[in-house]
C-alpha positions in Angstrom: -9.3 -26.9 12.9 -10.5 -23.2 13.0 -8.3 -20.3 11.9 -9.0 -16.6 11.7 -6.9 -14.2 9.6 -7.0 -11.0 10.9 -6.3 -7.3 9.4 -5.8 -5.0 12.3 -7.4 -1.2 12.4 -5.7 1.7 12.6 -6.5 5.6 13.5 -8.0 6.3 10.3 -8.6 2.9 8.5 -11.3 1.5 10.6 -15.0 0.0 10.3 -17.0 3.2 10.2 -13.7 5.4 10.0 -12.3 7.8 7.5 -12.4 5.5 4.8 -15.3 4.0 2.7 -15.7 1.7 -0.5 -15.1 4.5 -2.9 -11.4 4.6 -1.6 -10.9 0.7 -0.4 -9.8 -1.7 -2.3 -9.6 -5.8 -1.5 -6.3 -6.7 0.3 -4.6 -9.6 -0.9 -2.2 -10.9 2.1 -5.2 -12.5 4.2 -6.8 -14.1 1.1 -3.6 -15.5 -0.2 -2.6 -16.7 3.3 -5.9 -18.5 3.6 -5.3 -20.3 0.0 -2.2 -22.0 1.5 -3.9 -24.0 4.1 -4.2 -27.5 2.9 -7.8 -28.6 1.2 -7.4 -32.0 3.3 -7.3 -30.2 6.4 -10.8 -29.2 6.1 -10.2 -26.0 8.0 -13.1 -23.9 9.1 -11.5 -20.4 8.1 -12.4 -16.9 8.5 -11.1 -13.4 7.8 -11.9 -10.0 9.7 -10.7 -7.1 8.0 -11.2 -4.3 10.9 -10.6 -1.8 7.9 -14.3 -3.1 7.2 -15.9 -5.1 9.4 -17.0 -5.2 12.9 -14.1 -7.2 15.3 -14.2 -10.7 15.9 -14.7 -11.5 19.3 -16.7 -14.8 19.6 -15.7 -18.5 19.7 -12.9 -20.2 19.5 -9.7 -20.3 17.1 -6.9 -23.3 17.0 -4.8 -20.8 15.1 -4.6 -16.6 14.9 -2.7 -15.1 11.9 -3.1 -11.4 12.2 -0.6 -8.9 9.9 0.1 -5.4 10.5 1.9 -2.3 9.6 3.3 0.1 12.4 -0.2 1.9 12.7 -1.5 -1.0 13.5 0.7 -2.6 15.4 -0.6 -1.5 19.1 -3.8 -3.3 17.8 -2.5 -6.2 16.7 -0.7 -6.8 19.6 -3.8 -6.4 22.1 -5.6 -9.0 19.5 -2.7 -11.0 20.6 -2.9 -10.6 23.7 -6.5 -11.6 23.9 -6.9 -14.4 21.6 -3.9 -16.1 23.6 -5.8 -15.7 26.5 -8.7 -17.5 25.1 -5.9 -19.9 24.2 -5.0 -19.8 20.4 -2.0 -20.1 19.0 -1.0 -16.6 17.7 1.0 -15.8 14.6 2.4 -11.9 13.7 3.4 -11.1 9.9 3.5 -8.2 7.9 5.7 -4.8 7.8 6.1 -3.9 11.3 7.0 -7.5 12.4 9.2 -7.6 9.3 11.8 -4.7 10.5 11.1 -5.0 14.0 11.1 -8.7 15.0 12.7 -8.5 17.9 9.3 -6.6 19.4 6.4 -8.3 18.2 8.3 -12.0 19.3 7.3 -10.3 23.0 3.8 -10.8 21.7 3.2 -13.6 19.3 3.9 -17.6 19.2 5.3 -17.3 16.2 6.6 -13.7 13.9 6.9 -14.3 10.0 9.9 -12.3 8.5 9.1 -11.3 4.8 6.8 -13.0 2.6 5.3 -16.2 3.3 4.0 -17.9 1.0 7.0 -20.2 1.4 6.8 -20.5 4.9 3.2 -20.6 6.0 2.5 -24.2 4.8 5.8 -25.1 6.3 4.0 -23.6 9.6 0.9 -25.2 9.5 3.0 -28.5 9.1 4.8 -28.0 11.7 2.2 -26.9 13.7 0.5 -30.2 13.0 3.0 -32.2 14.2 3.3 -30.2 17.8 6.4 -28.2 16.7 6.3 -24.7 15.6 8.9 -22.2 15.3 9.4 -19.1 17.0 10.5 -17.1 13.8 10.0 -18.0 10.3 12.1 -16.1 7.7 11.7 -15.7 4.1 15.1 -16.3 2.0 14.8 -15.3 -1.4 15.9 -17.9 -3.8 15.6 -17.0 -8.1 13.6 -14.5 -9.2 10.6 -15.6 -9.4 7.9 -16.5 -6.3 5.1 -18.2 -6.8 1.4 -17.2 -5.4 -1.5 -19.1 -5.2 -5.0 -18.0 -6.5 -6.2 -16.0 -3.2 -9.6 -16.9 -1.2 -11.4 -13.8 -2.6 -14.5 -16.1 -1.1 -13.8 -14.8 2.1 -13.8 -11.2 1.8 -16.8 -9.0 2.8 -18.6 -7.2 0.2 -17.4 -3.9 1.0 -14.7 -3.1 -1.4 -14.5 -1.4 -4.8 -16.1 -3.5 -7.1 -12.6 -4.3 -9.2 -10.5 -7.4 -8.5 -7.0 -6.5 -6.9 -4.0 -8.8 -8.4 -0.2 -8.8 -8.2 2.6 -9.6 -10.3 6.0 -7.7 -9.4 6.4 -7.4 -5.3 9.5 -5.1 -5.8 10.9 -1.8 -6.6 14.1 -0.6 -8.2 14.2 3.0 -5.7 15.7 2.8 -2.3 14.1 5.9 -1.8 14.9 7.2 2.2 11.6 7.4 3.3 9.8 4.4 2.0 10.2 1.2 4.2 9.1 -1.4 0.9 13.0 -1.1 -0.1 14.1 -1.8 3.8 12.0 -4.8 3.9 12.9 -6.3 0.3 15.6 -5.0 -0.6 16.1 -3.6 -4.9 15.8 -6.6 -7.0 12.2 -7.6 -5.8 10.0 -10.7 -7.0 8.2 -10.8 -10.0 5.1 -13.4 -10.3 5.5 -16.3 -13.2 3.3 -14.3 -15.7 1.6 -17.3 -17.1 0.5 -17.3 -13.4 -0.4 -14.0 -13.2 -2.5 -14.4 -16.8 -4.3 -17.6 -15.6 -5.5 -15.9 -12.5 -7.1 -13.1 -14.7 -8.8 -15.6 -16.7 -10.7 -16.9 -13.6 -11.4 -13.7 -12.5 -13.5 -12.8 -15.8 -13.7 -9.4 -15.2 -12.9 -6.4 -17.2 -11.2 -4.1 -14.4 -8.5 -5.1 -12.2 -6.1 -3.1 -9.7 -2.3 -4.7 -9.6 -1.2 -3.7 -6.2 2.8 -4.0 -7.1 4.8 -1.6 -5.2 5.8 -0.6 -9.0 4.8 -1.6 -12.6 7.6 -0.8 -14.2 10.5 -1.5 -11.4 11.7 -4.0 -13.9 11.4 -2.9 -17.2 12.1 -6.4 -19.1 9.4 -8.0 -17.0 7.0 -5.4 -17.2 7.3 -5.5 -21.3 6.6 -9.2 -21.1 3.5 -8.9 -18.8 2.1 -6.2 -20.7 2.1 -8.3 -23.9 0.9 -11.1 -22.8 -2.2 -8.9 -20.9 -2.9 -7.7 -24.4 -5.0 -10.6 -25.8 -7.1 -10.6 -22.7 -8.5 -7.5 -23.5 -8.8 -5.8 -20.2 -8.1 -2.5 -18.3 -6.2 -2.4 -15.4 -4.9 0.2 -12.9 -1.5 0.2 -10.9 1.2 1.7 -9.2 4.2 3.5 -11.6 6.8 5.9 -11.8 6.0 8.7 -13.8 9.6 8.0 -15.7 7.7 5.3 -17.7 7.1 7.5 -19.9 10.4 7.8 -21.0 11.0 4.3 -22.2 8.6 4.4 -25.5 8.5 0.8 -25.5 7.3 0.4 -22.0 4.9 3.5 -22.5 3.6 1.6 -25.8 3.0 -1.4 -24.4 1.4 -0.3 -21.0 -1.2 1.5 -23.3 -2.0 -1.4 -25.6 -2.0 -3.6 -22.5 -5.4 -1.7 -21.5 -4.0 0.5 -18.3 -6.5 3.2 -17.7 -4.8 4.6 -14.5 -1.7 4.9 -12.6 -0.9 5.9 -8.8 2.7 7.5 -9.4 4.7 9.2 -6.5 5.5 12.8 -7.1 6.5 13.5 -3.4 7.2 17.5 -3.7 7.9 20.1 -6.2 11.4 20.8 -4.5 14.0 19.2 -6.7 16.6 19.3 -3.7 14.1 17.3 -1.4 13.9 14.8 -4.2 17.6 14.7 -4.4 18.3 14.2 -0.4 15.9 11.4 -0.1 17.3 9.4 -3.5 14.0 9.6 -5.3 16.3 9.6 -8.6 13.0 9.0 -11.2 11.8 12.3 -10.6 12.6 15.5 -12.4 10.3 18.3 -10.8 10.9 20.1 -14.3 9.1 16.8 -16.6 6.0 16.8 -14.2 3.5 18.4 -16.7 5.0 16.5 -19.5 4.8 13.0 -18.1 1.2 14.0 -16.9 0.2 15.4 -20.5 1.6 11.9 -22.0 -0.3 9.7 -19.7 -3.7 12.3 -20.4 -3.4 11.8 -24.1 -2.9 7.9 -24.3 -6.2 8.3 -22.1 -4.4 7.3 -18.7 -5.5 9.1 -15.5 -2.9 10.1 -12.9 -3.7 9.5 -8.8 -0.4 11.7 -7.5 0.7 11.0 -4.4 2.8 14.0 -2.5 4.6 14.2 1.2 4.3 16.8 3.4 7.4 17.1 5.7 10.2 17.0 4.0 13.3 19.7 5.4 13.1 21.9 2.9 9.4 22.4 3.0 8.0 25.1 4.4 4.3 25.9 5.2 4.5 28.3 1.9 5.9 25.6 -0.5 3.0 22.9 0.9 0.1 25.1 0.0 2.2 26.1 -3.3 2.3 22.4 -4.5 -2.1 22.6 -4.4 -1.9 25.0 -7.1 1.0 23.1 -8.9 -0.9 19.9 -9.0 -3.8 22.1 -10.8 -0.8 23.0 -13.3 0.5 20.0 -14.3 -2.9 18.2 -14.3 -2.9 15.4 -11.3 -6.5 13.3 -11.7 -6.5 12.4 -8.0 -3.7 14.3 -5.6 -3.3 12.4 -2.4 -1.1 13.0 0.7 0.8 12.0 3.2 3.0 13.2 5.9 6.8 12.2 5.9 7.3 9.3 8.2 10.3 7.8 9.5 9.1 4.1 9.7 10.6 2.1 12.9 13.1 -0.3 11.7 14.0 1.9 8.9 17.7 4.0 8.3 15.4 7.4 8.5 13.9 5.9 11.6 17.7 5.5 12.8 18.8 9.1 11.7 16.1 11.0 13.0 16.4 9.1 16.6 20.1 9.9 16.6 19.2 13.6 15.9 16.6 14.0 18.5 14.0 14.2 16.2 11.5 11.9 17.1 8.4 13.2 19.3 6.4 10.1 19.4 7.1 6.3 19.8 3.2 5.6 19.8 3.3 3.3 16.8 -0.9 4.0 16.0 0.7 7.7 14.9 2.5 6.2 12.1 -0.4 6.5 9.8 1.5 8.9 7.4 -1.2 11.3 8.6 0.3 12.6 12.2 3.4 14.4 12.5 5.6 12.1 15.0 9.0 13.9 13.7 10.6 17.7 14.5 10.5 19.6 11.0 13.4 21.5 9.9 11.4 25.2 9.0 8.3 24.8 11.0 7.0 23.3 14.1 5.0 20.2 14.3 2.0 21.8 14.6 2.4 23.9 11.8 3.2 20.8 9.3 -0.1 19.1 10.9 -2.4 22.0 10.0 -0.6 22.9 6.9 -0.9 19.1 5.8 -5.0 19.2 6.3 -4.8 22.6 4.6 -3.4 20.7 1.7 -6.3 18.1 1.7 -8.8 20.6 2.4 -7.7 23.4 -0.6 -7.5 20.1 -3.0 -10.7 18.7 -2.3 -12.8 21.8 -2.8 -15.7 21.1 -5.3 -14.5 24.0 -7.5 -11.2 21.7 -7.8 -12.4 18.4 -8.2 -14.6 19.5 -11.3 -11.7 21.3 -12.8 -9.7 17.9 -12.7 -12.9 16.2 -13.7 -13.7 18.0 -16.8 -9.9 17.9 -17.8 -10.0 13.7 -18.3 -10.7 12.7 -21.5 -12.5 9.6 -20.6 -13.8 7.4 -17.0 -14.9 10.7 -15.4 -17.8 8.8 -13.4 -14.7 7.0 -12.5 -12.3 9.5 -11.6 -15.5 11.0 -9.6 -16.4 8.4 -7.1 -13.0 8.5 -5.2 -12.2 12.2 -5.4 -15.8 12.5 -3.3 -14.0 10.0 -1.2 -11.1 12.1 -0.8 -13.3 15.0 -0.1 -15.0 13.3 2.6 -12.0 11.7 4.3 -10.7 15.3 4.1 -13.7 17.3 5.8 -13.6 14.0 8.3 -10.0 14.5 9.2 -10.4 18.4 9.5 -13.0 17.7 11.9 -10.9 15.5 14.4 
């Protein structure tokens, strides 16, 4: 049996595209995937990350298991469409299939709902045995879900040099315009953290990125991974809310636990926009704080903001550049507000007219595909690569640079691969 897991492009994450190793790290849903085939199968199995790697267009597959997001979901269904007419059998997972089902069943034998590492071995089983399923659902049972030691194997070589891991697959906001809290709802999934610790130990390597939607979503669990990553002496960066720094405990223990750096979302400086879209662990006025906490426990801080929201305005956009210099962001990133199909802001914004586009590739978080309230599309769009363009100059990136205390070689790397992706999306 042969199988190919594939990881669609998009507009801007694509094999020669925007992106580049500084920036891209490892997935995991393709390498874990491929870990759940059975050994005694003896499957010959292969994975094309398009992100990466040149499309796979040759041979022959028994079975096609391709995921995508909404910007990638006009390529994943032509892949569809084209390795069914050579005669596989195609499978569609990820996000977009997730909260729109009913779609990508028009172009895939079979549509994954939610997480499979439940139901993919029950698929290939029944795939075996000449009776697949049109629609296989995840139902969360416990706490806890189990994840097996990903084919890292199979990857190309074109990633950061750091191991990617994950533990906790949730996240206590419901924030409005995020689709992770649409998909999984609040109380998430945390990893068995013996689990997560034995997977580190056959790693053997001193860096590691946890890709959880949030750290610290779950305090209690989060206390109790960070101890037991103590002993194994390692650093580590991950995704948190910049709250953490509240909870001294926490804080202590994410120090002494070896994190070195934390992707946190700040969204805007407007405290009403943070308000109307329920992003309740943000306080515009503790920004600096939090930041100067992290700086002196030596963490460095990747900010991410949105562009979009209604109260911005194309004044208060190229205000938050200068902010970001204020309050001491490592690595600002951006993206522009997008109402995610499937999702209530998806809903609200239809229902008020607002939608321009339904051309899923411009749901990158990088095109406008929404009406702003106190500017016009076009406006947000230029004001948006403003934003990249102003943050990326080199004057700026040094300032950051010499303000971090420690890693600057590593802070380095990917703010030149933000300044690149930024003078490449100015020029398209």
């Amino acid at each position: 049996m042969r199988i190919l897991f594939i990881l669609p492009f998009d507009k801007t994450y694509r094999y020669k595209g925007s992106f580049n190793w500084a920036i891209s790290y490892a997935p995991l849903t393709l390498t874990t995937l491929a870990s759940l085939v059975p050994k005694e199968l003896n499957a010959d199995i292969k994975i094309c990350d398009e992100g990466v790697s040149k499309p796979v267009t040759d041979g022959f597959f028994d079975i096609v298991c391709i995921t995508c997001t909404a910007s990638s979901a006009n390529r994943a269904y032509e892949l569809c469409s084209f390795w069914r007419g050579k005669g596989s059998y195609v499978i569609l997972g990820g996000s977009h299939p997730t909260l729109m089902t009913s779609e990508a069943k028009q172009f895939a034998d079979t549509v994954f709902v939610g997480f499979a590492e439940q139901t993919f071995p029950q698929f290939i089983n029944d795939f075996i045995k000449g009776k697949p399923q049109k629609i296989y659902k995840h139902i969360c049972e416990g706490e806890y879900l189990s994840m097996p030691v990903p084919r890292r194997d199979l990857l190309a070589k074109r990633y950061m040099p750091v191991p990617t891991i994950v533990a906790n697959r949730g996240c206590a906001n419901s924030c409005a315009f995020c689709a992770i809290h649409k998909m999984w709802g609040s109380a998430g999934l945390t990893r068995p953290i013996g689990e997560v610790v034995d997977e580190i130990k056959t790693l053997k390597s001193k860096h590691y990125i946890f890709l959880d939607p949030s750290m610290s979503s779950n305090p209690q669990y989060a206390k109790e991974l960070f101890n037991a990553l103590i002993p194994l002496k390692i650093n580590w960066m991950g995704l948190s809310t910049i709250d953490t720094v509240n909870d001294d405990e926490l804080f202590n223990l994410m120090v002494k636990s070896g994190c070195e750096g934390i992707l946190a979302g700040f969204e805007t400086i407007n405290e009403q926009s943070l308000i109307g879209v329920g992003k309740k662990t943000n306080k515009v006025s503790g920004y600096k704080s939090a930041v100067a906490k992290y700086h002196e426990a030596g963490i460095s801080v990747l900010g991410t903001f949105v562009a979009g929201f209604d109260n911005d305005t194309k004044q208060s956009l190229y205000d938050t550049v200068d902010l970001i210099d204020e309050i001491g962001v490592d690595l600002p990133r951006f993206s522009i507000l997008t109402p995610f199909p499937g999702t209530d802001m998806f809903a609200d914004y239809e229902k008020q007219g607002r939608i321009r586009t339904l051309n899923w590739d411009m749901y990158d978080t990088m095109h406008v595909v929404f009406e702003p309230k106190n500017m016009t599309a076009d406006e947000l769009q230029e004001s948006f690569t403003g934003m990249w363009k102003r943050t990326y100059e080199y004057k700026r990136i040094f300032k950051r640079i010499n303000n971090v205390k420690r890693n600057r070689l590593a802070n380095l790397l990917p703010a030149l691969g933000f300044r690149f992706y930024a003078e490449r999306m100015c020029r398209s």
